[in-house]
PDB file of N, CA, C, O and CB in Angstrom:
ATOM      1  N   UNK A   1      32.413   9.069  -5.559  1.00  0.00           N
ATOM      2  CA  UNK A   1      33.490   8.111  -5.377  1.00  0.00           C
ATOM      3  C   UNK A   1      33.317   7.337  -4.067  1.00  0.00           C
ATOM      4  O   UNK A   1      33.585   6.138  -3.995  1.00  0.00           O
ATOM      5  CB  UNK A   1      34.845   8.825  -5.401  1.00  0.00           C
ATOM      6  N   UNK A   2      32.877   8.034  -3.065  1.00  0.00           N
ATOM      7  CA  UNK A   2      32.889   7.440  -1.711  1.00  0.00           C
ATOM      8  C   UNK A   2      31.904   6.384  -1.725  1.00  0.00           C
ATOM      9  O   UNK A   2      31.913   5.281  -1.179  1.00  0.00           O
ATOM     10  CB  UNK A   2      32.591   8.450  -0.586  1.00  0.00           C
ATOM     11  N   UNK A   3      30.925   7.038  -2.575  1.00  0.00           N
ATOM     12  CA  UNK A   3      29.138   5.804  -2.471  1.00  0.00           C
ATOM     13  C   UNK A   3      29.980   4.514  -3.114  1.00  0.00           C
ATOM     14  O   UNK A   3      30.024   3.402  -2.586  1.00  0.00           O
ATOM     15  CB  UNK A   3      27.127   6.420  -4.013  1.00  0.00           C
ATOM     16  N   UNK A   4      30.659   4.897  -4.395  1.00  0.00           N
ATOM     17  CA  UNK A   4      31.089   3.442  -5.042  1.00  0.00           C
ATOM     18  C   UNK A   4      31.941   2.658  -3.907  1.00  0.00           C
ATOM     19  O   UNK A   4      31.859   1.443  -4.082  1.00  0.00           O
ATOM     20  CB  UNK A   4      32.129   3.644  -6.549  1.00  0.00           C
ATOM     21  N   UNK A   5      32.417   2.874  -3.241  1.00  0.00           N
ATOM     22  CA  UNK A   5      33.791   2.402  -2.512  1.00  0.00           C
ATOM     23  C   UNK A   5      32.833   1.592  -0.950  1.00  0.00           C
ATOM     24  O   UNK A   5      33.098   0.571  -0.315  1.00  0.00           O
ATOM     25  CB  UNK A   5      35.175   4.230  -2.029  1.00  0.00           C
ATOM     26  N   UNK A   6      31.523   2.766  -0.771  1.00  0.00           N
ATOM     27  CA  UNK A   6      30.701   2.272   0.146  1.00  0.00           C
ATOM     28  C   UNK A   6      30.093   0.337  -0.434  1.00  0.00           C
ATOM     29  O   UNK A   6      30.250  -0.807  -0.006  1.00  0.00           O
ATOM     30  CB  UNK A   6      29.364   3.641   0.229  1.00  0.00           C
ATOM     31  N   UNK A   7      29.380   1.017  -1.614  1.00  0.00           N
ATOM     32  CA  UNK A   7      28.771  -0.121  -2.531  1.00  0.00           C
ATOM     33  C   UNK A   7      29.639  -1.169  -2.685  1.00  0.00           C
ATOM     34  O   UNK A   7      29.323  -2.279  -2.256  1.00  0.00           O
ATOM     35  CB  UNK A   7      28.413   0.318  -3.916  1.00  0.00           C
ATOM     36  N   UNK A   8      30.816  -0.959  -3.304  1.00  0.00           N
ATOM     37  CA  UNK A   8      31.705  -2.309  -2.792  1.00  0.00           C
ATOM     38  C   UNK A   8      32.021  -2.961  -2.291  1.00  0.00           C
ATOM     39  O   UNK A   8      32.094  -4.164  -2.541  1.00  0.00           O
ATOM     40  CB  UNK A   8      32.239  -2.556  -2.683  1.00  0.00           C
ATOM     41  N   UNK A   9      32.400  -2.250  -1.169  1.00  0.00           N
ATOM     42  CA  UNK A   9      32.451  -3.040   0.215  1.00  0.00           C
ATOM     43  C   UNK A   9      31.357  -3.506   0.648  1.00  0.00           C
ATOM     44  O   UNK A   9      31.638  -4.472   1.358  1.00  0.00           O
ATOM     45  CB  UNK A   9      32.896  -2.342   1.284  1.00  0.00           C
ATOM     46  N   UNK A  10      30.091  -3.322   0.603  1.00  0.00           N
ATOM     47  CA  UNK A  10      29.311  -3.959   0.955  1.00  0.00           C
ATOM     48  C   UNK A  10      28.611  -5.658  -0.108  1.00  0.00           C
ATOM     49  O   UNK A  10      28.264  -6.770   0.288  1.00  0.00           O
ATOM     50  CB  UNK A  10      28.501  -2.774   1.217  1.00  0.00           C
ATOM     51  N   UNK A  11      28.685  -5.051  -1.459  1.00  0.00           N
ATOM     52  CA  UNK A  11      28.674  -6.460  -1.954  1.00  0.00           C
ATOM     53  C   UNK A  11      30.243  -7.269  -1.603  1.00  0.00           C
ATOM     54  O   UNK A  11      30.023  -8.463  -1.397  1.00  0.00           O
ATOM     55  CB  UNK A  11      28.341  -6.372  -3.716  1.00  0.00           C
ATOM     56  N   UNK A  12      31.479  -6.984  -1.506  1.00  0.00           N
ATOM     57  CA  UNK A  12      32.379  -7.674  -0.423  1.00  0.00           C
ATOM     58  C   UNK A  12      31.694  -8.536   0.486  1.00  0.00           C
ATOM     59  O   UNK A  12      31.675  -9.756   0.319  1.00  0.00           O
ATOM     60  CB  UNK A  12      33.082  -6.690   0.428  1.00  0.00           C
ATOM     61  N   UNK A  13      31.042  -7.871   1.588  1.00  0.00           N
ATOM     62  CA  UNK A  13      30.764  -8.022   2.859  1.00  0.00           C
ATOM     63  C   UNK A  13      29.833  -9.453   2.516  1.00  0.00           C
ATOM     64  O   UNK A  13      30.192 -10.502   3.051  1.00  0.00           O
ATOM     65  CB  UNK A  13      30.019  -6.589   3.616  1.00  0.00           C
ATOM     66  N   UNK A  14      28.770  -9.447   1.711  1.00  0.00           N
ATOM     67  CA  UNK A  14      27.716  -9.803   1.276  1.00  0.00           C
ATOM     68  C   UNK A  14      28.309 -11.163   0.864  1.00  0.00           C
ATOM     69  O   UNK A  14      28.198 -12.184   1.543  1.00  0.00           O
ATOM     70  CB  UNK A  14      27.056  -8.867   0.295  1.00  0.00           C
ATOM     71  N   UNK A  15      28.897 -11.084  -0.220  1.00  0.00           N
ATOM     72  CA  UNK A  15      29.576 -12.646  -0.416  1.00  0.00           C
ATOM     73  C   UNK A  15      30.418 -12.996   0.266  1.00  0.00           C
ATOM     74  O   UNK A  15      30.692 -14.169   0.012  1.00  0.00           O
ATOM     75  CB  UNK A  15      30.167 -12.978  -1.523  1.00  0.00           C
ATOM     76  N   UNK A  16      31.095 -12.529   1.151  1.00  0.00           N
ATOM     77  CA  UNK A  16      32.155 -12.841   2.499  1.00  0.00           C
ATOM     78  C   UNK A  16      31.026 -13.710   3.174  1.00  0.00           C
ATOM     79  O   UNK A  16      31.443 -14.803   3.557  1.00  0.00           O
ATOM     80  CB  UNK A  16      32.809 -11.245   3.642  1.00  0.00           C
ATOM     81  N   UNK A  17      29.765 -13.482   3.392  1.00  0.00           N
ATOM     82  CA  UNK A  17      28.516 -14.072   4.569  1.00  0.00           C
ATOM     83  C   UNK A  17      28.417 -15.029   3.638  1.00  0.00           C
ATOM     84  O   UNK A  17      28.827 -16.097   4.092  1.00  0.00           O
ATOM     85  CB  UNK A  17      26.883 -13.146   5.079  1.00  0.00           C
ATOM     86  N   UNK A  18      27.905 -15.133   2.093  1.00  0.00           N
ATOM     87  CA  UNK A  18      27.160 -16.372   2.130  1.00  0.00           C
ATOM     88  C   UNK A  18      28.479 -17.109   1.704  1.00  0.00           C
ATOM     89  O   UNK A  18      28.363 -18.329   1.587  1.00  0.00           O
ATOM     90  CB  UNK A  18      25.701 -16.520   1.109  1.00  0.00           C
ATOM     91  N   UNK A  19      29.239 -16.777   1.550  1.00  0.00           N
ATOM     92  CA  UNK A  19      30.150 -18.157   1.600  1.00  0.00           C
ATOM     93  C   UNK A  19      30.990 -18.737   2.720  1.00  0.00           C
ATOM     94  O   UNK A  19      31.622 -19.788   2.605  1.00  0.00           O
ATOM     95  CB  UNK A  19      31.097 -18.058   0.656  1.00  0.00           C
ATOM     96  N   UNK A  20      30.954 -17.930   3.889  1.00  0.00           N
ATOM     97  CA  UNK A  20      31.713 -18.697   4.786  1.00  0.00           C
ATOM     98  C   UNK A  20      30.409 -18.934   5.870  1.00  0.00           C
ATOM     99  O   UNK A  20      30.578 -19.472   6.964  1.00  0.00           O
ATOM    100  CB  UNK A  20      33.209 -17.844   5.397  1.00  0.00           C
ATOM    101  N   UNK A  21      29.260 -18.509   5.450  1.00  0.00           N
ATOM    102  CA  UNK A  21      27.960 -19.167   6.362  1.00  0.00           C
ATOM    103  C   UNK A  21      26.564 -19.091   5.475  1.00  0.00           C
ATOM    104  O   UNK A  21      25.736 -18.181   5.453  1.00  0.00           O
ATOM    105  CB  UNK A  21      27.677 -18.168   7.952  1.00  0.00           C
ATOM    106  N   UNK A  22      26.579 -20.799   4.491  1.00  0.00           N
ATOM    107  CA  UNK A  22      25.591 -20.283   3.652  1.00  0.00           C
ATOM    108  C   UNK A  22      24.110 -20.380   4.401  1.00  0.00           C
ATOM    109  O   UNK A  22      23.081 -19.747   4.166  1.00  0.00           O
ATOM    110  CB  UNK A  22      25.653 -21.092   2.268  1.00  0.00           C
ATOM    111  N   UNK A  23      24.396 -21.453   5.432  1.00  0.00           N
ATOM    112  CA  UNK A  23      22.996 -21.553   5.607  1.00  0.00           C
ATOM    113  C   UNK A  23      22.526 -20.481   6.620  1.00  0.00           C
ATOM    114  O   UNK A  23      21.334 -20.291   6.379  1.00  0.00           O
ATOM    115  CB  UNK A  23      22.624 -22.968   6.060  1.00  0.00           C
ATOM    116  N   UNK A  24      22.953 -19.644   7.712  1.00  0.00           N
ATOM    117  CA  UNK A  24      22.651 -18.371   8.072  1.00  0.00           C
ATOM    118  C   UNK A  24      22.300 -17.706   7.029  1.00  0.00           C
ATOM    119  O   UNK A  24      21.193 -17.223   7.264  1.00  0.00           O
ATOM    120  CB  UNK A  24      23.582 -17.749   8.697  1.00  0.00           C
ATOM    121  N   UNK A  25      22.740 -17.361   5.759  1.00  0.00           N
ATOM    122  CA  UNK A  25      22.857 -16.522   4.659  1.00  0.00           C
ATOM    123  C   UNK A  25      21.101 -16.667   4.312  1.00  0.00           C
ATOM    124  O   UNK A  25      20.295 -15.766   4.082  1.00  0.00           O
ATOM    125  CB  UNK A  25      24.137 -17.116   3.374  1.00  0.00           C
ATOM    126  N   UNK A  26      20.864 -18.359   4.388  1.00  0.00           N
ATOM    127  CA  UNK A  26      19.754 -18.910   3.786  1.00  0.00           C
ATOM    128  C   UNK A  26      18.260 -17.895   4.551  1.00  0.00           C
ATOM    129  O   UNK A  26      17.232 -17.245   4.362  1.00  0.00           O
ATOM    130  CB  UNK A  26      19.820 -20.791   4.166  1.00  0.00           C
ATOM    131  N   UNK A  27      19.234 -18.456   5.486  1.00  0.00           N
ATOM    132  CA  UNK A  27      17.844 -18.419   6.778  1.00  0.00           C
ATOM    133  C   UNK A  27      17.692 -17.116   6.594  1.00  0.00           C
ATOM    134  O   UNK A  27      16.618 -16.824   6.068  1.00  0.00           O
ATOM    135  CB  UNK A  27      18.122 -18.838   8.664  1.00  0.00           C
ATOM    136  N   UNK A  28      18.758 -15.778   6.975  1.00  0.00           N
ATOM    137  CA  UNK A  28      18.454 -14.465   6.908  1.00  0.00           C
ATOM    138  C   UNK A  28      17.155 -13.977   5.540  1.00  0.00           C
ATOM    139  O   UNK A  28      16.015 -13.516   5.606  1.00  0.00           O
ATOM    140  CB  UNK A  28      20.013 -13.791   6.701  1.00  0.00           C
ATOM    141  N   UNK A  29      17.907 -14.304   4.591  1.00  0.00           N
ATOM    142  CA  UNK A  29      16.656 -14.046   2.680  1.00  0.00           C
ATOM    143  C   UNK A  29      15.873 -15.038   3.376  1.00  0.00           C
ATOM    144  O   UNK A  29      14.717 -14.913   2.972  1.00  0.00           O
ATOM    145  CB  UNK A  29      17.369 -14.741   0.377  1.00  0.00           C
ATOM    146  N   UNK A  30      15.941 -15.875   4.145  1.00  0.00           N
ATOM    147  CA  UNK A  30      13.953 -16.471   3.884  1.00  0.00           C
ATOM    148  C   UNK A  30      13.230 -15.857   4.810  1.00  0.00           C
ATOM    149  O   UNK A  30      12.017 -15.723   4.652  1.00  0.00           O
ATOM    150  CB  UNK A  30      13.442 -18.327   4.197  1.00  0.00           C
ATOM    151  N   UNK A  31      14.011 -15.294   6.152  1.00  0.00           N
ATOM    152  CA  UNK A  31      13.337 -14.309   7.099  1.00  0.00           C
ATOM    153  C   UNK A  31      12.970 -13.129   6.658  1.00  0.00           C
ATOM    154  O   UNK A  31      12.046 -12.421   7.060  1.00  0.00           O
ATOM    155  CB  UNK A  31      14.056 -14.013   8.128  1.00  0.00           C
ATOM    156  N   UNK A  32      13.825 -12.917   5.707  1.00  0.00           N
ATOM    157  CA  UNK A  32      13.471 -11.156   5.028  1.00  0.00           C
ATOM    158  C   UNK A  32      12.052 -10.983   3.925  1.00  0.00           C
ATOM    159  O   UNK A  32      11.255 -10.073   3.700  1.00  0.00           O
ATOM    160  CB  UNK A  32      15.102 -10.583   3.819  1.00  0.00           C
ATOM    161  N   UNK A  33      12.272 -12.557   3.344  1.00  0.00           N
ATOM    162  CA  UNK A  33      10.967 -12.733   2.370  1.00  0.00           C
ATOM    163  C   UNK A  33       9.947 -12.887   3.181  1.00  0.00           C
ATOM    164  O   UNK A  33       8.888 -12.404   2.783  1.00  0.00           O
ATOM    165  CB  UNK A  33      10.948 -13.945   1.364  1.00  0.00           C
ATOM    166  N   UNK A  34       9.946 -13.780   4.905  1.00  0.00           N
ATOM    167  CA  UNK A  34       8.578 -14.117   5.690  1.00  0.00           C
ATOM    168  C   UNK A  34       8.295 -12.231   5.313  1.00  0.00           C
ATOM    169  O   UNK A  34       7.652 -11.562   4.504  1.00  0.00           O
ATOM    170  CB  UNK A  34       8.744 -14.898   7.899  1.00  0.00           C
ATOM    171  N   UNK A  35       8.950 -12.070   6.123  1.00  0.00           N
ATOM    172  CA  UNK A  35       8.855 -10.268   6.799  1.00  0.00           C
ATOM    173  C   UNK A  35       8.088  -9.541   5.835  1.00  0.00           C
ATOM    174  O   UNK A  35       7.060  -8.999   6.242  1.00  0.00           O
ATOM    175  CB  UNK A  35      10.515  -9.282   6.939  1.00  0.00           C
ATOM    176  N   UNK A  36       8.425  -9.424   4.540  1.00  0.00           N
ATOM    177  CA  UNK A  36       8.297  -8.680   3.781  1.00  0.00           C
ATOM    178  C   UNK A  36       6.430  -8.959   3.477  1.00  0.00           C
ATOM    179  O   UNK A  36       5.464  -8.217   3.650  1.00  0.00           O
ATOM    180  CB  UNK A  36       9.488  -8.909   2.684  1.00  0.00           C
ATOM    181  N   UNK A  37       6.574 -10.594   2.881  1.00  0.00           N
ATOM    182  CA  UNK A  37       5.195 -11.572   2.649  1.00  0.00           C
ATOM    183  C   UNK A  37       4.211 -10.977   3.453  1.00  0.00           C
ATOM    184  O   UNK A  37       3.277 -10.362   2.940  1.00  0.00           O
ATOM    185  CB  UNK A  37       5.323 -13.229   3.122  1.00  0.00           C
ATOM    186  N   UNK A  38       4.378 -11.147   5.092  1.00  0.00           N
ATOM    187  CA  UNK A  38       3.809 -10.793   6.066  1.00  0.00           C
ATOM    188  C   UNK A  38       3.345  -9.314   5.695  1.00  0.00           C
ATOM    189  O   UNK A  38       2.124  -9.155   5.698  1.00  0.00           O
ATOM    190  CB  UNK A  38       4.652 -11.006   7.214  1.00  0.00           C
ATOM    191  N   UNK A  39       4.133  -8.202   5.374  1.00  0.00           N
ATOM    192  CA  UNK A  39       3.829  -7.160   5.729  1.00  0.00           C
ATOM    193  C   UNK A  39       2.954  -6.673   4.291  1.00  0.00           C
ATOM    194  O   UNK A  39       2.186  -5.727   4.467  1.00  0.00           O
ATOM    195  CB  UNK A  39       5.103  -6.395   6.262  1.00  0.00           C
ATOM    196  N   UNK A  40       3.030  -7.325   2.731  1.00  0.00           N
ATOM    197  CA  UNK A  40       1.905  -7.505   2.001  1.00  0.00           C
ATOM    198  C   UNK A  40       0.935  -8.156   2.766  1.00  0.00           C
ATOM    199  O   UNK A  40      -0.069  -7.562   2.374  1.00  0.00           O
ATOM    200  CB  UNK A  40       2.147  -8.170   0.847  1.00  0.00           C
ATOM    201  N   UNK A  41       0.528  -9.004   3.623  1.00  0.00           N
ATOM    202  CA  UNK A  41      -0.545  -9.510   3.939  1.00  0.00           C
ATOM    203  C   UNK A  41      -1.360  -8.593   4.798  1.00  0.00           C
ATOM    204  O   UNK A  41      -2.585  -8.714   4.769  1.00  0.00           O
ATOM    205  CB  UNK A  41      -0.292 -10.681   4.469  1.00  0.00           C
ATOM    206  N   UNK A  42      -0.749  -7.605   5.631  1.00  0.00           N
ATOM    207  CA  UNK A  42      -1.398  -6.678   6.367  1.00  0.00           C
ATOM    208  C   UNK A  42      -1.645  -5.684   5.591  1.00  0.00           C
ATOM    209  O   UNK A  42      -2.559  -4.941   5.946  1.00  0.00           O
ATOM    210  CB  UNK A  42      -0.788  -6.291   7.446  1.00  0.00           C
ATOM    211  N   UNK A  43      -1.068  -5.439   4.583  1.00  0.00           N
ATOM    212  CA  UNK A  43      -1.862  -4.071   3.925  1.00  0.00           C
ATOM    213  C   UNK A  43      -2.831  -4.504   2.962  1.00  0.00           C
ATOM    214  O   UNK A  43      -3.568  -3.714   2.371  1.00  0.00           O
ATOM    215  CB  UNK A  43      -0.856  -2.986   3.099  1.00  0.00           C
ATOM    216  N   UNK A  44      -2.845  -5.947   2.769  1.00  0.00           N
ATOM    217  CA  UNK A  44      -4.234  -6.511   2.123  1.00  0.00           C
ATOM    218  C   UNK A  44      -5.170  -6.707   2.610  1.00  0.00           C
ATOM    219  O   UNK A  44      -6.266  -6.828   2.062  1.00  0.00           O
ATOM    220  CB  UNK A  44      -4.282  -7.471   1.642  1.00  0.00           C
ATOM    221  N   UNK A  45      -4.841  -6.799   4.108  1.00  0.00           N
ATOM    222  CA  UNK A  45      -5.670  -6.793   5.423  1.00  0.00           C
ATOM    223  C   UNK A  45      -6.478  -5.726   5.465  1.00  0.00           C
ATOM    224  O   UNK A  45      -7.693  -5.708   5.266  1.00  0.00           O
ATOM    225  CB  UNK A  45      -4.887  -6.768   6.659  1.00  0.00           C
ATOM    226  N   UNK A  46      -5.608  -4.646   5.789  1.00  0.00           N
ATOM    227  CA  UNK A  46      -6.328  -3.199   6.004  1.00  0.00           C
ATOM    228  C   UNK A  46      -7.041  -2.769   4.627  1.00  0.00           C
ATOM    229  O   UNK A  46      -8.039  -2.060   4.760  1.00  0.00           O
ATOM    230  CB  UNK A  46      -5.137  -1.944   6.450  1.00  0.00           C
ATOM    231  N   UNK A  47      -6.659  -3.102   3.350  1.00  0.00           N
ATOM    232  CA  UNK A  47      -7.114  -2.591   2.143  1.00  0.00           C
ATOM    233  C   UNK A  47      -8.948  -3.453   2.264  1.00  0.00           C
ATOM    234  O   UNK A  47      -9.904  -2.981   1.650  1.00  0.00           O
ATOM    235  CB  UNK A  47      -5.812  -3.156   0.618  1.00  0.00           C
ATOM    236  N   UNK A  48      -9.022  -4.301   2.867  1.00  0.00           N
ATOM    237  CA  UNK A  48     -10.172  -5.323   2.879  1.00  0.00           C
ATOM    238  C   UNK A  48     -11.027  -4.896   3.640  1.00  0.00           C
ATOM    239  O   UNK A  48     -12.223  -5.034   3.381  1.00  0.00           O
ATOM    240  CB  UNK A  48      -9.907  -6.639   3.269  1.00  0.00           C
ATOM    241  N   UNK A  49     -10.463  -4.111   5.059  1.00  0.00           N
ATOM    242  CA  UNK A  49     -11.013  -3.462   5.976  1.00  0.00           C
ATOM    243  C   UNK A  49     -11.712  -2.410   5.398  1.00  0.00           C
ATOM    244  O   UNK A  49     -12.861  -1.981   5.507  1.00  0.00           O
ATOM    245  CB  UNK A  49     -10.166  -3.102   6.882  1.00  0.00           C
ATOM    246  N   UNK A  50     -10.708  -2.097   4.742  1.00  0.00           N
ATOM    247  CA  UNK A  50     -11.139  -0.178   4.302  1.00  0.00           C
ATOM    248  C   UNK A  50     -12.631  -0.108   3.826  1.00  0.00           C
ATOM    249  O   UNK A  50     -13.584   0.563   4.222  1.00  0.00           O
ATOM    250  CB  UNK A  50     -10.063   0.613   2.659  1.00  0.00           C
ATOM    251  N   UNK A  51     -12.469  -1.207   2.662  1.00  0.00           N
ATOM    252  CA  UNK A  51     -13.618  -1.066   1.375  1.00  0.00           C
ATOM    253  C   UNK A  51     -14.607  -1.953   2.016  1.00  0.00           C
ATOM    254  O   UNK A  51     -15.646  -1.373   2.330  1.00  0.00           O
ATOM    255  CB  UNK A  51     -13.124  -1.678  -0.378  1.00  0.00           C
ATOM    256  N   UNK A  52     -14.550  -3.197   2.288  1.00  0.00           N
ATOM    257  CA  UNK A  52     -15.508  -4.035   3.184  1.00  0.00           C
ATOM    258  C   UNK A  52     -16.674  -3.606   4.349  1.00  0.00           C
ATOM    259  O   UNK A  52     -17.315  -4.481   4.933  1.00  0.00           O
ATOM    260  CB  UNK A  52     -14.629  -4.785   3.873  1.00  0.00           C
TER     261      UNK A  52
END
């Protein structure tokens, strides 16, 4: 019961941000996609290293 009540409130929280600040909202998901992009690119890095 508590996780659901956690989970709620947080999708709450979640559309509370992108609608009263969409373009922060924007910027945060395109920083999280660089981040993420980035951090596939280093383990394609090291995977290249490995076998190379």
């Amino acid at each position: 019961m508590l996780k659901k009540v956690v989970v709620l409130l947080l999708i709450g929280f979640v559309v509370y941000y992108l609608l009263t600040t969409p373009t922060s909202a924007a910027d945060a998901v395109n920083d999280a996609f660089d981040g993420i992009m980035n951090a596939f690119d280093q383990l394609r890095t090291f995977f290249n290293e490995l076998t190379g």
